[in-house]
C-alpha positions as CSV (number, residue, x, y, z in Angstrom):
1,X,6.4,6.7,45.5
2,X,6.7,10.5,45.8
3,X,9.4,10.9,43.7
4,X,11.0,9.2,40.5
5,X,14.0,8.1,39.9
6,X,15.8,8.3,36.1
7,X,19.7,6.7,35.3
8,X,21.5,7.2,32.4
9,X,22.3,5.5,30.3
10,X,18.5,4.0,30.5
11,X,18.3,1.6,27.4
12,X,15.0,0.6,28.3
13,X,13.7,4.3,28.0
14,X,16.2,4.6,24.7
15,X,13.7,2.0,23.1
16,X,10.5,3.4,24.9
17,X,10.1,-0.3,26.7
18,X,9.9,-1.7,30.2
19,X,12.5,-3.1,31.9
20,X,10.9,-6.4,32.0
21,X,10.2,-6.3,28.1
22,X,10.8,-9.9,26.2
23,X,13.1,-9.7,22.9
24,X,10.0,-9.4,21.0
25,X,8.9,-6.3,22.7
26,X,13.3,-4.9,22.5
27,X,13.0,-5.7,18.8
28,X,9.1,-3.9,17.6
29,X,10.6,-1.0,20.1
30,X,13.8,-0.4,18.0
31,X,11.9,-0.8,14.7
32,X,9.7,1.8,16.4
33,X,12.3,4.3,17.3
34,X,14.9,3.8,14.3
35,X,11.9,4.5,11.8
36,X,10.9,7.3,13.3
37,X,14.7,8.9,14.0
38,X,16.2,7.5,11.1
39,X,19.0,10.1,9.4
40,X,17.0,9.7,6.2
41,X,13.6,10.6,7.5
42,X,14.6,14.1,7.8
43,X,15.3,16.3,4.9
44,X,18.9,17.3,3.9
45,X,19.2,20.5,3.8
46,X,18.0,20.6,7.9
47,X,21.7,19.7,8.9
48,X,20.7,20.2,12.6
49,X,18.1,17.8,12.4
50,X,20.2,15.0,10.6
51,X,22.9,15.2,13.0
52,X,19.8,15.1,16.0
53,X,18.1,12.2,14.0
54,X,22.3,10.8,13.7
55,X,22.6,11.1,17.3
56,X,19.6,9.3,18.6
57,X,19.5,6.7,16.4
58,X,23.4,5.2,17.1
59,X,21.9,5.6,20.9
60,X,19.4,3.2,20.1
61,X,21.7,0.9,17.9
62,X,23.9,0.5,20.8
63,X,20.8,-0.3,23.5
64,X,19.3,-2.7,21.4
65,X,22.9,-4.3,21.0
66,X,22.9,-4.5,25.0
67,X,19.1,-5.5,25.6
68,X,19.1,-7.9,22.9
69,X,21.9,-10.1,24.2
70,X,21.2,-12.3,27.3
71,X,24.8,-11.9,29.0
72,X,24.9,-8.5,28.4
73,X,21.8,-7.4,29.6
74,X,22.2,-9.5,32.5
75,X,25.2,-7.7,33.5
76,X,23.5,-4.2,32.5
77,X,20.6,-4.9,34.7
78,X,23.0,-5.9,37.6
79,X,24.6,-2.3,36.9
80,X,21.1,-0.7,36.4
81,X,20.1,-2.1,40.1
82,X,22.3,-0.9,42.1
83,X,22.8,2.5,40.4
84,X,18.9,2.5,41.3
85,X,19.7,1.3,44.9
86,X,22.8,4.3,45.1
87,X,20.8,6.8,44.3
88,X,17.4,5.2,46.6
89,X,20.1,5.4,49.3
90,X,21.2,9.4,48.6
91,X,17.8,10.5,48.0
92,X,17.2,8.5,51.6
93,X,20.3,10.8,53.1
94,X,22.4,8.0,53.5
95,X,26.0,9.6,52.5
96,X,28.0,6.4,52.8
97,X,29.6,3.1,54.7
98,X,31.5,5.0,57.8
99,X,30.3,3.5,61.1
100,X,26.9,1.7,59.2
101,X,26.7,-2.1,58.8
102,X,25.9,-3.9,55.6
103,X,23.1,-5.4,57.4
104,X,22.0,-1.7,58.3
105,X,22.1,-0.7,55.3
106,X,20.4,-3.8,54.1
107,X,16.8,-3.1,57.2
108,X,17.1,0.3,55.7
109,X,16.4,0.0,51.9
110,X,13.9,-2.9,53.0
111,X,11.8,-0.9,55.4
112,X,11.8,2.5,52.9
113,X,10.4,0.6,50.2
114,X,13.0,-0.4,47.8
115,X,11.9,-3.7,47.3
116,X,8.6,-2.2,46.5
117,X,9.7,0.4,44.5
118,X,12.1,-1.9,42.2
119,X,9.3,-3.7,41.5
120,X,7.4,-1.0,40.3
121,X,10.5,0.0,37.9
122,X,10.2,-3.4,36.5
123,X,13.3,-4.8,38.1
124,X,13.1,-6.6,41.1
125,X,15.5,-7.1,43.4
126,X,14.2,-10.2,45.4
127,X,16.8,-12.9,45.3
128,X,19.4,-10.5,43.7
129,X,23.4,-10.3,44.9
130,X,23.8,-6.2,45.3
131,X,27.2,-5.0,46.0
132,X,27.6,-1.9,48.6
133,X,31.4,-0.9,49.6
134,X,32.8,-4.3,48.5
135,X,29.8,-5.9,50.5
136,X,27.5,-8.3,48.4
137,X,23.9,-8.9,50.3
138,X,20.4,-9.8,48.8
139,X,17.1,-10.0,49.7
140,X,14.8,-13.0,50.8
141,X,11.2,-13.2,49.7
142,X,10.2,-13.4,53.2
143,X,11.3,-10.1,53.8
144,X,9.0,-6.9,54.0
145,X,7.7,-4.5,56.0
146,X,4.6,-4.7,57.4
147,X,3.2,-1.4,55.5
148,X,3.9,-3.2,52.3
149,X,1.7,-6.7,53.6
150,X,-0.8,-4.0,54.4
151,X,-0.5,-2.5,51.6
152,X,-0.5,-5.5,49.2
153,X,-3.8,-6.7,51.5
154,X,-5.7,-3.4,49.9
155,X,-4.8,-3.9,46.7
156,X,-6.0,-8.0,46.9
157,X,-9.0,-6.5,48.6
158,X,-10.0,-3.5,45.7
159,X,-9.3,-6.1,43.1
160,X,-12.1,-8.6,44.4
161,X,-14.3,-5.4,44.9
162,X,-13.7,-4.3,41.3
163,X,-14.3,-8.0,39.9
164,X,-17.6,-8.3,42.1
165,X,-18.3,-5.3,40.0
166,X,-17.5,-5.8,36.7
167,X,-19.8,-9.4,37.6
168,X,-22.7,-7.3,38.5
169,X,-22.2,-5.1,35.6
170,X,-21.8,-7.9,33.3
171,X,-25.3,-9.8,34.9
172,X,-27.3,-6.3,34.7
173,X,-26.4,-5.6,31.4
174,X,-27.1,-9.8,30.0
175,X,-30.9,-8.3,31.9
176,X,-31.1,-5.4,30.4
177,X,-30.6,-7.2,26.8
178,X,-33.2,-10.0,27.6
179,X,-36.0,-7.1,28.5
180,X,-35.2,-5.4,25.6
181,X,-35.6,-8.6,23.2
182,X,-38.7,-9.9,25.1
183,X,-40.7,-6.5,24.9
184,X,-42.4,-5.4,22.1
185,X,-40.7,-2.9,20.2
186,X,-42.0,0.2,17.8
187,X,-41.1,-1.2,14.0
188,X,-39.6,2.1,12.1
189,X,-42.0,3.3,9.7
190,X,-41.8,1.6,6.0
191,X,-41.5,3.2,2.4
192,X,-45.1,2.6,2.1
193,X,-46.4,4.5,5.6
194,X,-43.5,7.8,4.4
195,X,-46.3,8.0,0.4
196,X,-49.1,6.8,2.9
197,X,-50.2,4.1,0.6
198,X,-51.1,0.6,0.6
199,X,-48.3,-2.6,0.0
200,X,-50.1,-3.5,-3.2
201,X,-50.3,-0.2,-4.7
202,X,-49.4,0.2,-8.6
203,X,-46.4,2.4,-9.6
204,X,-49.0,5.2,-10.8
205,X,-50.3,5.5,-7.6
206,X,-47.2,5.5,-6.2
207,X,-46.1,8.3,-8.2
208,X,-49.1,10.2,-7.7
209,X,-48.8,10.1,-3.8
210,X,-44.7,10.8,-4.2
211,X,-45.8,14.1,-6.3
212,X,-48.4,14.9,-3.9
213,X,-45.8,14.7,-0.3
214,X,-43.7,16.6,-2.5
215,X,-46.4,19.4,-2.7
216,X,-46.8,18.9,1.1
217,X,-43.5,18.7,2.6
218,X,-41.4,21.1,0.6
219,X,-39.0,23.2,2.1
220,X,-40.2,26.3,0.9
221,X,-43.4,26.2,2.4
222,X,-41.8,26.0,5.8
223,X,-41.4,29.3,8.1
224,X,-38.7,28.2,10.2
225,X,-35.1,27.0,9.6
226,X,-35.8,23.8,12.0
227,X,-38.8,22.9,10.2
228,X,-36.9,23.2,6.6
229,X,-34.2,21.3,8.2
230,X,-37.0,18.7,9.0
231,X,-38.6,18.8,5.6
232,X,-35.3,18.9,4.0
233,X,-35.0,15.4,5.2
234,X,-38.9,14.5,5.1
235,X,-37.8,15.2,1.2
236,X,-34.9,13.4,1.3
237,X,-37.0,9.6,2.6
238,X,-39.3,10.8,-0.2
239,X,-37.5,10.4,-2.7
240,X,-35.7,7.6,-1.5
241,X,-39.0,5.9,-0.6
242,X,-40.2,6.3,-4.4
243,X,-37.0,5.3,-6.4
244,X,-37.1,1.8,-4.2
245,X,-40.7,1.1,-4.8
246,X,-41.0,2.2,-8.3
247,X,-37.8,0.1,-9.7
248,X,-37.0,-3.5,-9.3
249,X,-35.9,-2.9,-5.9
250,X,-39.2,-3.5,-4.1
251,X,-39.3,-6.7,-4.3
252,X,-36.4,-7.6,-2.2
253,X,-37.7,-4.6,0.0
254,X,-41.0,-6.2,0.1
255,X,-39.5,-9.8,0.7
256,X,-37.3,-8.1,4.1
257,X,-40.2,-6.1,5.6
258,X,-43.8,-7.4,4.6
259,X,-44.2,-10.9,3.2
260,X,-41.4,-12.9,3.3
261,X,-42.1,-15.2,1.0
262,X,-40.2,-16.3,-2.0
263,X,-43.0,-17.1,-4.5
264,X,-43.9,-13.4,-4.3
265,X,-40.3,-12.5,-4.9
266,X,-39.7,-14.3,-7.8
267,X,-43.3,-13.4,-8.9
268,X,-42.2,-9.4,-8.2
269,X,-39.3,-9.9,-10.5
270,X,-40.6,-11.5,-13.5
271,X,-43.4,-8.7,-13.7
272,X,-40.5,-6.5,-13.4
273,X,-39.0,-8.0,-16.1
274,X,-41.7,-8.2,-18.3
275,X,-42.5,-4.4,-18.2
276,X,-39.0,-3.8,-18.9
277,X,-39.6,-6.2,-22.0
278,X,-42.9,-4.3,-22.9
279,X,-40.7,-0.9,-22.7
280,X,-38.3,-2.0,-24.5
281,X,-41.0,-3.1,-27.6
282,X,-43.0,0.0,-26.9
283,X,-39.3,2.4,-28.1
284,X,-38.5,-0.4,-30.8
285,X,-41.8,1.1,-32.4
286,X,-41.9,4.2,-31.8
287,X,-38.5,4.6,-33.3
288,X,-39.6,2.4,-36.6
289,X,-42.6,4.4,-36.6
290,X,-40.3,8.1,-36.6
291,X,-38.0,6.7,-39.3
292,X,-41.2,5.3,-41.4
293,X,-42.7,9.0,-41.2
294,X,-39.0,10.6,-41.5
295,X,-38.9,8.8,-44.8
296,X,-42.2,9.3,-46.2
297,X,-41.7,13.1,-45.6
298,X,-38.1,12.9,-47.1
299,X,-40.3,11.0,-50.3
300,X,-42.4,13.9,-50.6
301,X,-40.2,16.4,-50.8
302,X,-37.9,14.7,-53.2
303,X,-41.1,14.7,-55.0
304,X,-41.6,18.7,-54.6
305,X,-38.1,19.3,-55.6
306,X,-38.4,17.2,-59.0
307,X,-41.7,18.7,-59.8
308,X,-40.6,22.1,-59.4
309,X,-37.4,21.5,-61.5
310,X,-39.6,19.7,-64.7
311,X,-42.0,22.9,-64.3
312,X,-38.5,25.1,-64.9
313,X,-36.9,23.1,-67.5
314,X,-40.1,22.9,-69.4
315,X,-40.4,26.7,-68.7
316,X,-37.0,27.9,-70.1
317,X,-35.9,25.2,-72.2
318,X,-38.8,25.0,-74.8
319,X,-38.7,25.4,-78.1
320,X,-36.5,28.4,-78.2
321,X,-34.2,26.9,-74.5
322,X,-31.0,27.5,-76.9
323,X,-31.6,30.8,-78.3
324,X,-32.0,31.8,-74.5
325,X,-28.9,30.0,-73.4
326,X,-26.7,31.3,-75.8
327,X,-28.0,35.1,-75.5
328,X,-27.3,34.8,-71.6
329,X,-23.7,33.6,-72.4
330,X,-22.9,36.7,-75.2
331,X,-24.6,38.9,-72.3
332,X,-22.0,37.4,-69.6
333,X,-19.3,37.3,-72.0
334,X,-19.6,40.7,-73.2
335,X,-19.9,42.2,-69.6
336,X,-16.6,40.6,-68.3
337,X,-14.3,41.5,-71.1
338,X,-15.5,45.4,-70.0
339,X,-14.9,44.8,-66.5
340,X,-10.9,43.3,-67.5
341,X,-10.9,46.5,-70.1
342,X,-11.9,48.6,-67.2
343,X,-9.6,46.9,-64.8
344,X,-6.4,46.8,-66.4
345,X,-6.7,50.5,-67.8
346,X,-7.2,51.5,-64.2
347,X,-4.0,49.6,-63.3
348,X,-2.4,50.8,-66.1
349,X,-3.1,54.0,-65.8
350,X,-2.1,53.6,-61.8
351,X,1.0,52.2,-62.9
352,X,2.2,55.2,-65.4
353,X,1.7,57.8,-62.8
354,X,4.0,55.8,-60.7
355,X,6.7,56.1,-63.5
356,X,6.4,59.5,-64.0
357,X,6.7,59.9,-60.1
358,X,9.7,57.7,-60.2
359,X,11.4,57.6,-63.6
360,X,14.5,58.8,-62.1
361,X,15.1,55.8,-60.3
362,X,15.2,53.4,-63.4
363,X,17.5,56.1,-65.1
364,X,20.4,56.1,-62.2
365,X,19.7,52.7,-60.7
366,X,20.3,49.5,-62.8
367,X,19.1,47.1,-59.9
368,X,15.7,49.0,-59.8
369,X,15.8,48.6,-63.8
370,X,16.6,44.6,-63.4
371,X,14.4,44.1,-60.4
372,X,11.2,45.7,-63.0
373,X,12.5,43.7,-65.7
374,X,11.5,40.5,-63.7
375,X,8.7,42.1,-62.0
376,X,7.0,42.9,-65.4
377,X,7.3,38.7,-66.5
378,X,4.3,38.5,-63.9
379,X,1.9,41.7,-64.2
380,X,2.7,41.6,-68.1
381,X,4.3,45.4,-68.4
382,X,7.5,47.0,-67.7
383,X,7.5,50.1,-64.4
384,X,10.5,51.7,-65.7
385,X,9.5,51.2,-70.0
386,X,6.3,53.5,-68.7
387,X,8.5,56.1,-67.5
């Protein structure tokens, strides 16, 4: 139709749902909405949007309550139809029952398309009891205008065309799919053919040849950014291509794209295995042998140290070892008691210039006298006595 129709209130469009939606469909379409409008969705300091989200969602409350009862969405429907089939009639220019007939009125809406055009809405009217002016009249299943068979015989007629389609689509494609299993196809290129070296190569070899397309495909060598793009990733299967085959991974990556066979797995594995065991030996030596030569050199210079201290001691403490002590004792003795001499004449020399400065003070003030009187139980002399 050219031009659309809208009634309110529309429940249906309330819980975004056709009119011929089952209570399933009423109820996931009210979950829908009331999550998504709920008052507590929206923050509550926007008091325009709460009262919005307040408003729509007591609209939906009260169109599921209508939808999701049978009697009362019967008797909505009925009401929904022919506020449809009032406003088909004004939008027609039909103002009114005067001089029409019911039966007039009745050829009309079937020849414009109603009955078509309910059924697009999702409510048909076929078999319904419409009311008009205090006239009830429905409509037959027979009835229709001869546009609508015609119209109906299209449609039948593109829905065979578009399933002979979709057939032929279906039967070109099942071709397509056998011709591309039947053919021979390219296989991608293996980890061996990226290092260009044979499927039983060692692991020295294969490092060698990973060092060496390192060399020849690095990035840096490349003039171009498309070719550093393309050695970039050259780089990138390189290395990928060397840390499968040079770990236990290669033989499950032998197993899916060379031999296939089991025996050669398990054999992969075990030798695998083995050089880890080897590796693991090979450390557990060479860390006894470190801590073997670690303690032989800790040995020898022990050794140095205790030779070097018998040479002293039998050097200074000879013969005459306790004349030399106790000289080197009167000599340390004798020099501190002249440094504490020196030090406390310097202090108390300091200390009598600071009485004469301030002998006033212990003559006029008897806290400064008490406060020197316990200050001289800890340096050993009396600030004001000096004075």
């Amino acid at each position: 139709m050219a031009f659309s129709i809208r009634i309110k209130p529309d429940y249906y469009e309330r819980l975004r749902v056709g009119k011929n939606a089952s209570p399933d469909m009423i109820k996931k379409g009210f979950h829908k909405v009331a999550l998504k409008y709920h008052p507590d969705k929206a923050a509550r300091t926007d008091l325009r949007t709460v009262t919005a989200n307040e408003t729509v969602f007591k609209s939906c409350q009260e169109a599921y309550e209508v939808l999701i009862n049978p009697k009362k969405r019967r008797r909505y429907d009925q009401w929904l139809t022919e506020a449809y089939m009032h406003k088909y009639l004004e939008l027609k220019g039909f103002a009114g029952l005067t001089t029409t007939t019911i039966q007039d009125v009745r050829k009309l809406l079937r020849d414009e398309g109603f009955i078509e055009y309910m059924e697009d809405v999702g409510l048909p009217v076929t078999g319904v009891l419409l009311t008009l002016g205090g006239n009830n009249f429905t409509f037959t299943e027979s009835e229709g205008s001869d546009t609508t068979r015609a119209d109906k015989s299209i449609k039948s007629h593109q829905k065979n065309q578009s399933s002979s389609l979709k057939k032929w689509l279906i039967f070109w494609s099942i071709v397509a799919l056998v011709v591309y299993l039947i053919l021979p196809q390219g296989k991608p290129p293996t980890y061996y053919d990226i290092l260009g070296i044979p499927v039983n190569a060692t692991t020295s070899e294969i490092k060698q040849a990973y060092r060496v397309k390192r060399q020849e495909h690095h990035p840096d060598k490349t003039s171009s950014e498309k070719a550093a793009k393309e050695a970039h990733l050259m780089m990138l299967e390189l290395a990928e291509a060397h840390e499968v085959l040079s770990s236990e991974r290669r033989c499950n990556y032998d197993f899916i794209h060379v031999h296939r066979n089991s025996e050669q797995r398990r054999d992969c594995h075990n030798m695998f295995l083995q050089q880890e065991r080897n590796r693991q030996r090979e450390d557990r030596e060479a860390r006894d042998t470190n801590r073997q030569e670690e303690n032989a050199h800790r040995r020898r210079e022990s050794q140095k140290l205790d030779d070097a201290l018998r040479e002293l001691r039998n050097q200074y403490l000879g013969e005459t070892g306790i004349e030399v002590v106790h000289r080197h004792m009167e000599t340390v003795v004798a020099l501190s008691a002249s440094a504490a001499v020196s030090i406390r004449s310097g202090v108390v020399e300091r200390m009598v210039r600071l009485g004469e400065a301030y002998h006033w003070i212990c003559s006029k003030d008897p806290v400064m006298r008490i406060a020197s009187f316990v200050a001289s139980r800890f340096v050993g002399f009396d600030l004001c006595a000096l004075a």
